[in-house]
Rosetta silent file (secondary structure, phi, psi, omega in degrees, C-alpha in Angstrom):
SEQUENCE: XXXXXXXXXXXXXXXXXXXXXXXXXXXXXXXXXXXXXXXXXXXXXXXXXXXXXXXXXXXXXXXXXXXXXXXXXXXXXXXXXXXXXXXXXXXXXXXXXXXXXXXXXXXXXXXXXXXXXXXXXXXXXXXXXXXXXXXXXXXXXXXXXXXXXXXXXXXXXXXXXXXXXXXXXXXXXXXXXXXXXXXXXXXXXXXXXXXXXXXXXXXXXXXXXXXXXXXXXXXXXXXXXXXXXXXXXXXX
SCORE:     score description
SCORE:     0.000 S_00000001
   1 L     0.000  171.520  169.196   65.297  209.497   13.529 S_00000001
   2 L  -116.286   46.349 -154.088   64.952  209.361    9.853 S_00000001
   3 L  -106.768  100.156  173.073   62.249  207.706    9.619 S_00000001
   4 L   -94.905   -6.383 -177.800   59.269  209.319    7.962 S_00000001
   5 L  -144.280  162.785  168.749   57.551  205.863    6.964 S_00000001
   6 L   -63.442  140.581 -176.929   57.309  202.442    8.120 S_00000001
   7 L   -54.456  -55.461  178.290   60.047  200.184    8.689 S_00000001
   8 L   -41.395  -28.215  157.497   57.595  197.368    7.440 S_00000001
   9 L   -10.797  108.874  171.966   56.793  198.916    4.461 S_00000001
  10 L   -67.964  -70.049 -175.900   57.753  196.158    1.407 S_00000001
  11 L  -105.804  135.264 -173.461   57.156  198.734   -1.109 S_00000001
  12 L   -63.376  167.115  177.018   57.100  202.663   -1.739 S_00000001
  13 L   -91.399  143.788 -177.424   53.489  204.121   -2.849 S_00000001
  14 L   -89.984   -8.828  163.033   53.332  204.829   -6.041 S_00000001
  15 L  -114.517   58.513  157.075   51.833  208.788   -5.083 S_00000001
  16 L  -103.156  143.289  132.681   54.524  209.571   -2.765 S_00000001
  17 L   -72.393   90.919  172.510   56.853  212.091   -2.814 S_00000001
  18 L    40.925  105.047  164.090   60.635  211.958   -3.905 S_00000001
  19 E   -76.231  147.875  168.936   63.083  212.331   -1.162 S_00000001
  20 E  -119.857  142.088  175.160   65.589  214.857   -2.082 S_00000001
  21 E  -113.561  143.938  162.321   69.298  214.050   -1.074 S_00000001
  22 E  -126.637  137.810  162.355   71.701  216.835   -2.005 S_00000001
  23 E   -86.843  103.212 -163.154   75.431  215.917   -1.927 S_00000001
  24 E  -109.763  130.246 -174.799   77.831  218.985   -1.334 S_00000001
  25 E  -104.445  152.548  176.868   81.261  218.212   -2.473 S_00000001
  26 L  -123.436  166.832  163.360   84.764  219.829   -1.309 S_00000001
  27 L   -52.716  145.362 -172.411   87.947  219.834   -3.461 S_00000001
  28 L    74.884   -8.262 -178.678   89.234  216.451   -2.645 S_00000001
  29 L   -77.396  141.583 -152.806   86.410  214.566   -1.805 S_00000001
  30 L   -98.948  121.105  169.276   86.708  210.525   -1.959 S_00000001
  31 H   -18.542  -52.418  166.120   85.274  209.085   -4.393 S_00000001
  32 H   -48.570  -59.001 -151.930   84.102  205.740   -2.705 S_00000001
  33 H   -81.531   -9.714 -166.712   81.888  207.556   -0.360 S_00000001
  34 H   -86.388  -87.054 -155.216   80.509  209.882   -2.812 S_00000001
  35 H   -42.892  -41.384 -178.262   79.415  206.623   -5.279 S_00000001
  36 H  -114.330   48.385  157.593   78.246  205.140   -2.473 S_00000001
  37 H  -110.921   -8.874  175.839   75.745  207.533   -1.233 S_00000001
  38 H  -104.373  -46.029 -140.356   74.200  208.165   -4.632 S_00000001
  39 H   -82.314  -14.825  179.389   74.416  204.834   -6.358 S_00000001
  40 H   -64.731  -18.104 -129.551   72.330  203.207   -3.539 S_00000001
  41 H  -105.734  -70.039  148.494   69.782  205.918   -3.931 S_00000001
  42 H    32.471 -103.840  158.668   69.820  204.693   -7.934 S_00000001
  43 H   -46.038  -56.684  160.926   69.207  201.276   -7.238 S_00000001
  44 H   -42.058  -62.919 -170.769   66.368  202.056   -5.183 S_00000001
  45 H   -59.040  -41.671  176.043   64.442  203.821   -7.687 S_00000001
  46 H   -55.871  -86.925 -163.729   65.341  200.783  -10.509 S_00000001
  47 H   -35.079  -21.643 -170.540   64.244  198.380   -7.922 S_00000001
  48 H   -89.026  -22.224 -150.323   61.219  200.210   -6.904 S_00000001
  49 L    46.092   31.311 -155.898   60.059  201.212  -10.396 S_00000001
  50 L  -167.410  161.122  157.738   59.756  204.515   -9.553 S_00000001
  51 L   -94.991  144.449 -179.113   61.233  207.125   -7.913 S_00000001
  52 L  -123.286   -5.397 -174.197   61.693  207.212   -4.467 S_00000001
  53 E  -128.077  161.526  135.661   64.902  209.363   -4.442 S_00000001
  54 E  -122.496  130.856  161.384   66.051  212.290   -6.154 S_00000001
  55 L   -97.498  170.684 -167.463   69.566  213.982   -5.957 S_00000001
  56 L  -174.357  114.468 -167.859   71.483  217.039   -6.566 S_00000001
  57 L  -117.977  119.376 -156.970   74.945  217.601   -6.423 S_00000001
  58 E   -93.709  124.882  170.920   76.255  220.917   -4.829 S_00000001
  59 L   -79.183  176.676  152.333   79.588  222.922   -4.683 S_00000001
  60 L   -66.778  -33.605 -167.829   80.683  225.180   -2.070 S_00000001
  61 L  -134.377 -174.593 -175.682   81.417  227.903   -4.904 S_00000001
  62 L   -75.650  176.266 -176.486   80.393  227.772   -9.032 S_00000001
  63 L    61.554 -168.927 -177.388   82.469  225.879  -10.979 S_00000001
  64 L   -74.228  162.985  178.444   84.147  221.895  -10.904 S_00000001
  65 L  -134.168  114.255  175.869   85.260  220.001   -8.264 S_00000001
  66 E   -78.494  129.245  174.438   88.133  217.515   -8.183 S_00000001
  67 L   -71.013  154.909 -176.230   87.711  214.372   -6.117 S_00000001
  68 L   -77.507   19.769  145.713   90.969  212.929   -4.724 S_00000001
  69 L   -70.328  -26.957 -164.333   91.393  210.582   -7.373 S_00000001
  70 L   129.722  -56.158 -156.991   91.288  212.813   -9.919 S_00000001
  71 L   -42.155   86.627  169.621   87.943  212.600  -11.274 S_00000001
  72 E   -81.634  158.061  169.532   86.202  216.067  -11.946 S_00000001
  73 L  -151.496  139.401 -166.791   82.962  216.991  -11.626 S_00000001
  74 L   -94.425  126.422 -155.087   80.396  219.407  -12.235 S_00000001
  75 L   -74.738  147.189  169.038   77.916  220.231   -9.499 S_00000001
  76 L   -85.447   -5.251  164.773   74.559  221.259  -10.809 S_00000001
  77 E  -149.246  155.829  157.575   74.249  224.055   -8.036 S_00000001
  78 L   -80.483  174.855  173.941   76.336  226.116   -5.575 S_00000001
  79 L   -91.096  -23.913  171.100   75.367  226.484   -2.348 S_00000001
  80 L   -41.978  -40.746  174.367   74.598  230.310   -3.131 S_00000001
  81 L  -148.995   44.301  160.204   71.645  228.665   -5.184 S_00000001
  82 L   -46.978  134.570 -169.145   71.002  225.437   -3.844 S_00000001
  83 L   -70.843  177.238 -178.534   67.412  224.004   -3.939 S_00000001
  84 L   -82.943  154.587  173.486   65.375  223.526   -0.765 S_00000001
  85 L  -167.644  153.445  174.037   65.908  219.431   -0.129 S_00000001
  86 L   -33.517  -61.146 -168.843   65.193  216.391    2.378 S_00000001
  87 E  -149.958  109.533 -160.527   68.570  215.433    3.222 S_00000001
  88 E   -95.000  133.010  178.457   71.822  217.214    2.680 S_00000001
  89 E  -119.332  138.477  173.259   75.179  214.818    3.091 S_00000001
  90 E   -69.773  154.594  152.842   78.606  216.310    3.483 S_00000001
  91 E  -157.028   85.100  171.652   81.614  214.575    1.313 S_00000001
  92 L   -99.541  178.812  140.379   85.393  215.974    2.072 S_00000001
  93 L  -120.040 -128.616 -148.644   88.434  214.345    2.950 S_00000001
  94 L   -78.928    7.944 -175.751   90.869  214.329    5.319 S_00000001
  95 L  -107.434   48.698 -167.232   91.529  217.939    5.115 S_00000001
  96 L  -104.338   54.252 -166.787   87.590  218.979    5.962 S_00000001
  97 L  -128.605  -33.926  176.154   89.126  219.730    9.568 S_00000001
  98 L  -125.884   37.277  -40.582   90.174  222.694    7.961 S_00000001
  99 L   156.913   80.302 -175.932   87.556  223.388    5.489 S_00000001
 100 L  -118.070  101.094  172.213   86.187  226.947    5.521 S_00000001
 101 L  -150.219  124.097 -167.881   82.724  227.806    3.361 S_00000001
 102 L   -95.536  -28.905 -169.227   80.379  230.248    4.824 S_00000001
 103 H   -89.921  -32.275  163.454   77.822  230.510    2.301 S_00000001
 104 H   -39.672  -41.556 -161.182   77.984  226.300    2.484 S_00000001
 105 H   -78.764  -33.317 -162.576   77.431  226.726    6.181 S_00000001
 106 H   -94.631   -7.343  159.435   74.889  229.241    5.998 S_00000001
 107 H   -57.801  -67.580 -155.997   72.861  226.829    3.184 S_00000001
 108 H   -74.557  -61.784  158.729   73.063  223.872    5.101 S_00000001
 109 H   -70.078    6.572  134.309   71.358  225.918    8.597 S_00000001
 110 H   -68.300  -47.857 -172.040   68.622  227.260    6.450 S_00000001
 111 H   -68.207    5.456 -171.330   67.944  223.656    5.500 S_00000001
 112 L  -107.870  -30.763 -153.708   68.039  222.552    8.998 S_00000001
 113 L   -76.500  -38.224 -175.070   65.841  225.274   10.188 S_00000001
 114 L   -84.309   -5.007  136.209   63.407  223.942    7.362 S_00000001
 115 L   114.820   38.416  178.098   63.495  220.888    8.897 S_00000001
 116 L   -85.676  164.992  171.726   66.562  218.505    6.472 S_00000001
 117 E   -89.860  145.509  172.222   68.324  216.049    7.922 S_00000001
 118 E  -121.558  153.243 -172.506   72.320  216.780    7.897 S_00000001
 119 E  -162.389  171.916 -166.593   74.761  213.951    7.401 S_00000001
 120 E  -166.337  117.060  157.648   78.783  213.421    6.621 S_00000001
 121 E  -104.266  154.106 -156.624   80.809  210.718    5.155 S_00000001
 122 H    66.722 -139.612  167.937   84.241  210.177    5.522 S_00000001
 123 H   -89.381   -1.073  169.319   85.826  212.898    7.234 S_00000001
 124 H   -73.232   10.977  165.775   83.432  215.430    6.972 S_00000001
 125 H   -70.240    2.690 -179.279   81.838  215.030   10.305 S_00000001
 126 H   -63.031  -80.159  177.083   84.964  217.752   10.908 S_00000001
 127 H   -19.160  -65.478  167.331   83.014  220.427    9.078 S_00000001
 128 H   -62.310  -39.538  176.217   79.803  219.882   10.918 S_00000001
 129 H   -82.881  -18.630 -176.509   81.523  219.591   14.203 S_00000001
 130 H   -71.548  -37.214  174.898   83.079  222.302   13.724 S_00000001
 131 L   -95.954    5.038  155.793   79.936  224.547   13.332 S_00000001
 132 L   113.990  -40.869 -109.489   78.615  223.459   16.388 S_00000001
 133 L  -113.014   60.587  142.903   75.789  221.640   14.506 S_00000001
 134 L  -127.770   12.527 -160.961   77.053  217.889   16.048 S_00000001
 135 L   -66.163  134.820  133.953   76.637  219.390   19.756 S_00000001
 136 L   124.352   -7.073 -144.701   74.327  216.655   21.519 S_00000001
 137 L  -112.765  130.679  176.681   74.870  214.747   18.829 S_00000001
 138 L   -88.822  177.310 -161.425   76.916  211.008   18.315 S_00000001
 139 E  -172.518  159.030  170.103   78.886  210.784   15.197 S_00000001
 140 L  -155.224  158.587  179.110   81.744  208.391   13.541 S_00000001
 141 L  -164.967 -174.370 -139.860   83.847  209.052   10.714 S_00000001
 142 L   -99.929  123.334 -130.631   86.714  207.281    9.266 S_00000001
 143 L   -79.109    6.373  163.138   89.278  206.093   11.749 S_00000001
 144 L   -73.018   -8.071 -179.936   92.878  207.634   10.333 S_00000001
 145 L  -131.850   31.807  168.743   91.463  210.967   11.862 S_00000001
 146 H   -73.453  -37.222  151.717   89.204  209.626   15.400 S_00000001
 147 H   -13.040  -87.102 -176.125   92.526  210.811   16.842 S_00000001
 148 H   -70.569   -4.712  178.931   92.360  214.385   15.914 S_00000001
 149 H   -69.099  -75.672  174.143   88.610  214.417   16.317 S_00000001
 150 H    -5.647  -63.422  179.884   88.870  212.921   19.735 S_00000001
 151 H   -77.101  -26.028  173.314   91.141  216.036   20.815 S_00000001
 152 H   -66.011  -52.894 -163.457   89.235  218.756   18.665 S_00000001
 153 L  -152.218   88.885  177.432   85.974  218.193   20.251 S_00000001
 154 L   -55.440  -45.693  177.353   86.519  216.159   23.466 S_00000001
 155 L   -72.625  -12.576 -171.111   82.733  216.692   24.067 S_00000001
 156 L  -103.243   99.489  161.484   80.999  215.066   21.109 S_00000001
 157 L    -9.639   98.671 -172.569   80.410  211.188   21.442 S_00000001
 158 E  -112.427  101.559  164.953   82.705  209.801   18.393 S_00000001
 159 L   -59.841  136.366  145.775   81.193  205.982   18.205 S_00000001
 160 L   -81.261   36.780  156.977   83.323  203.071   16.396 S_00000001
 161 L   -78.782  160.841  172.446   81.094  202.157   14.171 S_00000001
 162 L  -102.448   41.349 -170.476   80.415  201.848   10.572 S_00000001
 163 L   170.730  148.083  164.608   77.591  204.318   10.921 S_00000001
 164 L  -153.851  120.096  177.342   75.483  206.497   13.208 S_00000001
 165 L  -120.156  115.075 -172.178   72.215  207.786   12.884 S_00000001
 166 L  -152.594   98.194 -159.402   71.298  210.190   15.657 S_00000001
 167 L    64.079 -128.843  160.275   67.948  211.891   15.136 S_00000001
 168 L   -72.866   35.920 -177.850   68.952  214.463   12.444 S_00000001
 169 E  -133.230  117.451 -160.892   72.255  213.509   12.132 S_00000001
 170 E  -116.316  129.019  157.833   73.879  210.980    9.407 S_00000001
 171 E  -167.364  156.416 -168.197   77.361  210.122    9.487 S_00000001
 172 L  -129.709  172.131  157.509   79.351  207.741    8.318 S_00000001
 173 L  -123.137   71.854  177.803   83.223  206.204    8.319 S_00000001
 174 L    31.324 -150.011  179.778   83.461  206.353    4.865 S_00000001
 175 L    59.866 -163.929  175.225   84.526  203.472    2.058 S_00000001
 176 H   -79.596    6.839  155.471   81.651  201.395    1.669 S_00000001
 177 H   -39.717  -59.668 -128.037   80.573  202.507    5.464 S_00000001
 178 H   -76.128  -48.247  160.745   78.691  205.154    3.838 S_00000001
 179 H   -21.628  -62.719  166.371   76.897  202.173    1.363 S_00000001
 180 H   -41.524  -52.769  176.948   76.096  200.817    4.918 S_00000001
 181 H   -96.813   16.531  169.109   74.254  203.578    6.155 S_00000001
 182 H   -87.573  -25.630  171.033   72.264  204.593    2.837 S_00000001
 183 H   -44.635  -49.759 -151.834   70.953  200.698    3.154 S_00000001
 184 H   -75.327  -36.381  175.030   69.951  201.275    6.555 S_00000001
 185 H   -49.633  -59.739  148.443   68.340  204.785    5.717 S_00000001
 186 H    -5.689  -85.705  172.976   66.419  202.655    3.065 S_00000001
 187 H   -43.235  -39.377 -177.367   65.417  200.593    4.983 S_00000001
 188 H   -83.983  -39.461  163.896   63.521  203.286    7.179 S_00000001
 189 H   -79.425  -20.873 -158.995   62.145  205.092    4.828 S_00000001
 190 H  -153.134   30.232  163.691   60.501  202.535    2.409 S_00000001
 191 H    95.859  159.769  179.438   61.443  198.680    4.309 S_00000001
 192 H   -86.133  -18.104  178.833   63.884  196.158    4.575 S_00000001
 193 H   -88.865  -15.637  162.124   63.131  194.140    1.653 S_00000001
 194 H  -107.686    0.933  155.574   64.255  196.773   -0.727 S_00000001
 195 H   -80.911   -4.060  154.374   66.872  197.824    1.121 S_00000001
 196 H   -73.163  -33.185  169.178   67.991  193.994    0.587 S_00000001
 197 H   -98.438   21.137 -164.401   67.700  194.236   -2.718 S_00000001
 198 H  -111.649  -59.744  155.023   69.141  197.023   -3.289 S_00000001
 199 H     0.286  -78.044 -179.694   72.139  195.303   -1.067 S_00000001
 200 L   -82.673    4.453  164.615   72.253  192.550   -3.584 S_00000001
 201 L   -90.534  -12.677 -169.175   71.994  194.440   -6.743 S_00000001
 202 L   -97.621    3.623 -170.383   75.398  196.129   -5.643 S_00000001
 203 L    59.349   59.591 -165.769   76.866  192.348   -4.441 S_00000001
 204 L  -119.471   -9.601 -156.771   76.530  193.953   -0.976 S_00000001
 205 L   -96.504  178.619  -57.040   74.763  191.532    0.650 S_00000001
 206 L   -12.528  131.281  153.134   73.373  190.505    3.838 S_00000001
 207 L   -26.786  128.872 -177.422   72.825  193.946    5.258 S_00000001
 208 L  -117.371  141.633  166.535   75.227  194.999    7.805 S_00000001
 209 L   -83.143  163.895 -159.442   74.395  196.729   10.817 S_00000001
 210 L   -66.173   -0.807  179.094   76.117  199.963   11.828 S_00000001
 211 L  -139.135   42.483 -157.732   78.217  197.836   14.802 S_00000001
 212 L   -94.400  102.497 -161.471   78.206  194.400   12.754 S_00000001
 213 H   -66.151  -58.000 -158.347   82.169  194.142   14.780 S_00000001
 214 H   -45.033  -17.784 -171.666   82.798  191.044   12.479 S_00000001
 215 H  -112.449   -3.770 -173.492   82.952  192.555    9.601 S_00000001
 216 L  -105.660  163.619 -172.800   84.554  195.795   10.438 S_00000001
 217 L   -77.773  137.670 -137.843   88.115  196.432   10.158 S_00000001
 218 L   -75.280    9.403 -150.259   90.263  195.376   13.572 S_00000001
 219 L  -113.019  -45.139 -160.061   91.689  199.609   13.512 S_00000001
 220 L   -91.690    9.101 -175.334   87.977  201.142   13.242 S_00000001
 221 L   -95.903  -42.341 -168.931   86.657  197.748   15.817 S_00000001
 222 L  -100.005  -29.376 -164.295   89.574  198.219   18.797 S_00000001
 223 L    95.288  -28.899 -144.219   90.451  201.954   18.250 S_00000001
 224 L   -88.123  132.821  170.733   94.188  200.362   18.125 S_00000001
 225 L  -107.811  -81.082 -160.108   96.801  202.350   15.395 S_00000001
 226 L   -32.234   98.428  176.968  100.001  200.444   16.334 S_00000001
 227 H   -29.818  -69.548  161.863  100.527  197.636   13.421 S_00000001
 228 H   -35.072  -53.137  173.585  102.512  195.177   16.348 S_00000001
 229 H   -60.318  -31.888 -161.553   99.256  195.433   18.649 S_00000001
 230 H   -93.141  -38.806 -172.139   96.801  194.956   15.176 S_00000001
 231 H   -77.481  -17.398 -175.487   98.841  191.854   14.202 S_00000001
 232 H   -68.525  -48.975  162.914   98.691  190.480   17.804 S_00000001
 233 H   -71.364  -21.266  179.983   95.436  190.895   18.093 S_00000001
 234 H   -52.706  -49.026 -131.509   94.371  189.595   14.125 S_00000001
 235 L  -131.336   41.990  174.563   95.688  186.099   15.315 S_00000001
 236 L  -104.793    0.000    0.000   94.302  185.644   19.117 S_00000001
């Protein structure tokens, strides 16, 4: 789990140490899920008065990286000279299926060996599955490619959820999923009441759990692609 402190916890200690999240961006990587694994992390520290998070945001190689919007941006490390850190989160898109960085790969299982957490929004549980290093492991990602997952790696548990955290494993199905499971991660490290207010500083709120069906969208809820079947069911 990723739970180094109590769930009960109101408030972080004011001599604790920093969690470090690093984000490592691909070419293409979607904006939404990127903002909303750092801005909760933010928002925590504001709410908190203090830091309780620190970030770092990593390329595969030196130079910028465009997001599929457009947006560039420049990572403060490569993975060639990434820092040691807590919790590393993937962020491609829909092409991370095919998604080749060795010195990324070979980063991210020193940091596991040292004992990070690994995690992937959007479609970048591809990457990670790909390397093995989802074997035992459940996982969800964002439900235009549970298809091609499904068939790539037959063996790995792919949940319909809008999160899954299992052990040392983070993943998300992108959008404001990934918002969903940096609440819940919150929540675990430092309590539920600031991961409520951290909720409701973004106009996020009530907390949703990673299988809260009501709220998730009827494609990532049923599994169902055909649009005749999605409308049939919207109005039962």
């Amino acid at each position: 789990m990723l739970a180094n402190r109590k769930r009960d916890r109101a408030q972080p200690e004011a001599g604790e140490t920093p969690l470090t999240f690093a984000v490592l961006v691909f070419p293409g990587f979607p904006m939404m899920a990127f903002s909303s694994v750092i801005e909760p992390l933010r928002g925590a520290n504001i709410l908190a008065k203090r830091d309780c998070y620190r970030w770092v945001i990593v390329g595969a190689d030196q130079g910028t990286v465009e997001a599929s919007n457009g947006v560039v941006i420049q990572p403060g490390f490569s993975a060639a000279n990434a820092p040691k850190v807590d919790r590393i989160v993937v962020c491609s898109g829909g092409d991370a299926d095919h998604v080749v960085a060795d010195e990324a790969m070979s980063w991210i299982r020193k940091s596991l060996r040292g004992g990070a957490h690994i995690g992937a929004v959007a479609d970048a549980a591809f990457f990670l599955a790909r390397a093995g290093l989802l074997d035992g492991h459940a996982c969800t990602l964002h439900w235009t490619s549970r298809a091609a997952f499904t068939e790539a790696f037959p063996d790995i548990e792919l949940r319909r959820d809008l999160f899954v955290i299992d052990r040392k494993r983070f993943t998300s199905a992108g959008g404001v999923g990934s918002l969903d499971m940096m609440l819940e991660i919150i929540t675990r490290d430092y309590g539920a009441e600031l991961a409520a207010g951290v909720a409701e500083w973004f106009v996020h709120s009530p907390l949703r759990s990673s299988v809260d069906r009501k709220l998730m969208p009827l494609r990532l809820r049923t599994g169902v692609q055909n649009e005749l079947v999605l409308s049939a069911i919207a109005i039962m």
